[in-house]
N, C-alpha and C positions, 0 to 999 in steps of 0.2 A: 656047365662050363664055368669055369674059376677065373674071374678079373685078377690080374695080378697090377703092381705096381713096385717097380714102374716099368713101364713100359715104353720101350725104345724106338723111334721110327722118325721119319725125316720130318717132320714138323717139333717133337719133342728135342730129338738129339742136338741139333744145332742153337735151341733155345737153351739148353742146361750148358754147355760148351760155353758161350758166349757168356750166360752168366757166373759163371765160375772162372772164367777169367778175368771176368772185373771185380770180380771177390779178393782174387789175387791180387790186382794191381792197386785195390783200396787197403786190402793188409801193407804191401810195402809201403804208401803213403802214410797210412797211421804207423808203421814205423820208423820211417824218418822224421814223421812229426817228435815221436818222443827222442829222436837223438838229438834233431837241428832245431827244434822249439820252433817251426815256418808255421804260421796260422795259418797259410794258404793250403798249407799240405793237412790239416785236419777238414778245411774245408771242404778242400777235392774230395779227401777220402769220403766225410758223409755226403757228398753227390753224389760218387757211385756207389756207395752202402743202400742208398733212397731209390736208387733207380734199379738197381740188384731188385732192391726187396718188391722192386713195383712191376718187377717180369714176374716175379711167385706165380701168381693167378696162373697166366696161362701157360707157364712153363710147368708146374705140376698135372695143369687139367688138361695140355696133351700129353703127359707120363700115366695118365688113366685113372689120379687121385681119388676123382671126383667119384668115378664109377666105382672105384673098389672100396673107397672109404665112406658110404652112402649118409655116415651122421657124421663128417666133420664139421667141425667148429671154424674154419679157417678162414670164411668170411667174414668173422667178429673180427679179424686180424688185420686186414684190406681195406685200403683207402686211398683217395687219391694222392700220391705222394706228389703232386705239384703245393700241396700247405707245406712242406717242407722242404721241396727243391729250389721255387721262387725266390724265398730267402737266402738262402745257401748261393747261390749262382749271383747274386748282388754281393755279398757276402766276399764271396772266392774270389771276383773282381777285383775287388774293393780293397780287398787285403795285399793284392798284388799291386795294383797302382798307387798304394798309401806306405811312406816309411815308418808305421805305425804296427807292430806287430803281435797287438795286443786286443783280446776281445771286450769291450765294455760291457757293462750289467745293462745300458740301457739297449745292447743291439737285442737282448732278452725276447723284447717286447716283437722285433721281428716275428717270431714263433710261437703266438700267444695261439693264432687259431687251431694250430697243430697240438699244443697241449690242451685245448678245449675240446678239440674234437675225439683226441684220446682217453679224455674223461670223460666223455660223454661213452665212447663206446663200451670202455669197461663197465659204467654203470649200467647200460641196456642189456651187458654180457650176465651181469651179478644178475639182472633181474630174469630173464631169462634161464638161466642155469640153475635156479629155484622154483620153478614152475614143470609141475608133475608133467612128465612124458618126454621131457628136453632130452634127454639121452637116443631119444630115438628119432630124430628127426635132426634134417643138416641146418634149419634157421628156425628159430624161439619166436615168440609171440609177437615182442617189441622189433626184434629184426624185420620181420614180415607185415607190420601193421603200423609201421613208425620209421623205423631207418629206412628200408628199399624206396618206400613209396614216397617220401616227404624229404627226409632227410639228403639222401645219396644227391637227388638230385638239385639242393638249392646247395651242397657242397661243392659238385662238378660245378657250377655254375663261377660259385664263388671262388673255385677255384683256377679257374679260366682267366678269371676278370684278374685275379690277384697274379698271377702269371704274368700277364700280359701288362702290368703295371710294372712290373719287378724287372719285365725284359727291358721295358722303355727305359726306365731309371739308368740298367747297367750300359745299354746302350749310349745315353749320353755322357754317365761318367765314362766310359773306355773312349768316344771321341773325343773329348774336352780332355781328355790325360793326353791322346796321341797328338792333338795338337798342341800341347801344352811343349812337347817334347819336340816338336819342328822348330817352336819358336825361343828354346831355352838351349838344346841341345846339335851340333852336327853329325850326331849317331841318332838315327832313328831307331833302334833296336826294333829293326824289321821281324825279324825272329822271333822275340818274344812275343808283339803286338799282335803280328798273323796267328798266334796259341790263342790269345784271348779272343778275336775277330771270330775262329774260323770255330773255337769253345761256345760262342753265343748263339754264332747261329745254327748250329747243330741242335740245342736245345729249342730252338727258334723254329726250325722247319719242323722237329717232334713235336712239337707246342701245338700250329696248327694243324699240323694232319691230324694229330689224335682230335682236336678241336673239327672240326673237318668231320671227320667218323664218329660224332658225337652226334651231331646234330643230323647225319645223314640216317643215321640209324634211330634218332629218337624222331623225325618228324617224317622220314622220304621211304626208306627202306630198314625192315630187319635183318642186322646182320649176323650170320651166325659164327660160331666160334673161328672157323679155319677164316671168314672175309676178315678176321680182325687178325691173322697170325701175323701178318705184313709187317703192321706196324712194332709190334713185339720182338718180330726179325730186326727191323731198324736200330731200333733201339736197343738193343743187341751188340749190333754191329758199331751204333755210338759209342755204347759202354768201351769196346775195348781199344777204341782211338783216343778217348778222352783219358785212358788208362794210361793208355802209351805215351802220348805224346803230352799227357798232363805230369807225368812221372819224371820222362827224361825233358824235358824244357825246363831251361835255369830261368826262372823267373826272379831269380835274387837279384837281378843285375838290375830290375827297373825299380825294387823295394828301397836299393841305394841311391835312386838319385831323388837332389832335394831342389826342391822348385820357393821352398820361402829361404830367403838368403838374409842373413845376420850382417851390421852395418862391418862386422870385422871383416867381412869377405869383399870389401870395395870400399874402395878408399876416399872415393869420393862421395858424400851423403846423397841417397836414394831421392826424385824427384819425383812427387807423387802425379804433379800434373805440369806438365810442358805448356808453358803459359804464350810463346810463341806455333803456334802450329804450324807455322813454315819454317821447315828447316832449311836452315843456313848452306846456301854454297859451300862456304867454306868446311862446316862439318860433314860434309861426303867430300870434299877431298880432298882431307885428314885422314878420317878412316879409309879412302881408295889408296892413298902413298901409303899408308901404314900397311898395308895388305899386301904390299905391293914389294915395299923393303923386306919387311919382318915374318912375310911369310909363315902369320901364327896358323893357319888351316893345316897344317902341317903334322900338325898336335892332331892325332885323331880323336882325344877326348876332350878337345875345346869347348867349352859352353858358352853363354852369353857373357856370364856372369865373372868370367876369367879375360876375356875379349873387352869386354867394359874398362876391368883395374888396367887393360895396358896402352888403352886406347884415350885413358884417363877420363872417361864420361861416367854418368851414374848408368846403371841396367836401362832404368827406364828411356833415355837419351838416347843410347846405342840402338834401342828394339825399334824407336821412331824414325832414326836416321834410316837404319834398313828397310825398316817396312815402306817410308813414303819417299826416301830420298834413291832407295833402289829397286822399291816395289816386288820386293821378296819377302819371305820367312827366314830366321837366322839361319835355317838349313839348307834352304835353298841357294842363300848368299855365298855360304862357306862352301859350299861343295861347285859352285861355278868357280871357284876359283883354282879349287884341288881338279875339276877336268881342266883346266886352261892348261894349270900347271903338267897335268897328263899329255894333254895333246904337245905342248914345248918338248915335252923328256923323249916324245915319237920322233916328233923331228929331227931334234936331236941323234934319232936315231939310237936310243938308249936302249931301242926292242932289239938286240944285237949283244945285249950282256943281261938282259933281266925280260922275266916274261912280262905279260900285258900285269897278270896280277900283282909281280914283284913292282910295279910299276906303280900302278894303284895305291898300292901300300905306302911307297915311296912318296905317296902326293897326298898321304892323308885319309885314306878311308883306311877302312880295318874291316872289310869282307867283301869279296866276292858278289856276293848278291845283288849288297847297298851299291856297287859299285857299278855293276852292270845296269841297273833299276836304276840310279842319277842321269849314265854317261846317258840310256836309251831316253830320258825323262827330257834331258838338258838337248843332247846332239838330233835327238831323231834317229838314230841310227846306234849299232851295234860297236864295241870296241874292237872288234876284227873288222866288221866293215873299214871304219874309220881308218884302222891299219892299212886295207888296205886301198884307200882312197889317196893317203898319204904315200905312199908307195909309190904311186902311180905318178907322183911328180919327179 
């Protein structure tokens, strides 16, 4: 009987499918990289190049590689690609929440173990590929008496630990950016934040399963090839959401906004430390009249730092006044004013020439989403509720 390859069946087919579509959506990412110059889109793209290349293994050896090609080489080629994804996934963040769209020579050093361990392999490959009988056999001397047994596994290890450091990091920079944006911004850029949120932890739940199925198979039970197809499905299945929706999600809109503000942008000089810490009566109800006449929430892309020059305070002045004199975030603050304003326009009876959205729009938000997520955050209840509670009087 003749092994052929490859070989087609329900555990191979859905694993080459799945990876050939994130082939696909990392070619269109490295080609918008070279039209629109976004580091972030070179970055994506080598995550899923990395994660592509890290289904090989068992996407080939259920297409019957292994059986029909009995001396390949293709384990000199295989490793764990978490020495390369760790940094990339810090990396792809980092580019997205940074108005900096430039890679420096010292991020280099991120990837130092990945280039070591690729020297290393090729050197065990040279030596091995010179030692009489290598043509007939699928692992060489130093593979089977130095990589498998020593090597492979203080890499898994190290690669685990380094994973698991590199999620913590991105983790806090993505929180410290998203509140950075409640307290500078009235647009939470829900949209973009939930790509990066829902980006982390996708890597995050692959992280420990496979972590998971490491240790159950190295201390508890032997697993053999098909208990392991699961996770290779997963991750499959990651690849082509991270594809999707890493592709089509405008992440340029969070690259533009700036958090360190030049003395030209306010007019009053920046107050680095508020030497009273009780704020003044009187300055909450300056800025409550002024909210009140001027109606700046209205502006849906109001920031702190535009609310400050008209309020005539420094940033840092305005951020104190709200946080302790109203016990909110700037986001918070401005968007209770934009549902007040919403609920007036109800009564008003304005739901009679403009829908609830046209409505929204009209009081200052600019989606749908943010809109629904404030009113249900702020009221307790739904903007049709609300209708029709209002109604009912």
């Amino acid at each position: 009987m003749f092994l052929v390859f490859p070989e087609f069946d329900i555990y191979s087919t859905p694993l080459l499918f799945l990876t050939l579509q994130g082939l696909l959506f990392a070619t269109l990412l490295i080609r918008r990289y070279f039209i629109e110059k976004y580091i972030s889109d070179l970055f994506l793209f080598l995550i899923l190049l990395f994660t592509c290349y890290g289904q090989t293994c068992y996407t080939v050896g259920f297409m019957a590689w292994y059986d029909t090609f009995r001396t390949t080489k293709i384990n000199y080629m295989l490793f764990s690609v978490s020495l390369a994804l760790a940094p990339l996934i810090y990396l792809y963040v980092k580019s997205i929440t940074s108005s900096s769209n430039k890679f420096q020579k010292k991020e280099w050093l991120h990837f130092l173990p990945v280039f070591l361990f690729v020297i290393y392999r090729i050197t065990i490959y040279s030596y091995d590929a010179n030692q009489i009988g290598f043509d007939e056999v699928q692992n060489g001397f130093l593979k089977l008496s130095l990589d498998e047994p020593f090597v492979l596994p203080l890499v898994t290890v190290f690669g685990f630990a380094q994973m698991l450091l590199y999620l913590a990091f991105t983790f806090q920079l993505f929180y410290n950016y998203r509140k950075k944006i409640n307290e500078f911004f009235s647009n939470t850029y829900k949209l973009e934040l939930n790509w990066i949120r829902n980006f982390l932890l996708i890597y995050s739940f692959l992280f420990l399963y496979d972590m998971v199925q490491t240790v159950v198979a190295s201390f508890f039970l032997d697993l053999n090839y098909m208990q392991r197809w699961w996770l290779t499905l997963l991750t499959g299945l990651a690849i082509i959401y991270v594809g999707i929706k890493g592709y089509f999600t405008d992440t340029t809109k969070l690259k533009r906004l700036k958090f360190s503000f030049t003395p030209n942008t306010i007019s009053v000089p920046e107050v680095k430390q508020i030497q009273n810490k009780q704020i003044s009566q009187e300055s909450i109800e300056t800025l409550r009249k002024f909210m009140k006449t001027e109606k700046p929430y209205l502006n849906p892309e109001l920031n702190l730092v535009d609310l400050a020059k008209q309020v005539e305070m420094s940033r840092a002045q305005l951020s104190e006044v709200i946080n302790s004199g109203f016990g909110k975030n700037f986001n918070d603050f401005i968007n209770m004013y934009r549902i007040e304003a919403f609920q007036n326009m109800i009564k008003a009876e304005k739901h009679q020439q403009l829908s609830l959205l046209g409505i929204a729009f009209e009081c200052g938000f600019n989606s749908k989403a943010t809109f629904n997520r404030v009113f249900k955050k702020l009221m307790n209840s739904s903007p049709t509720e609300f209708l029709k509670t209002a109604s009912s009087y």
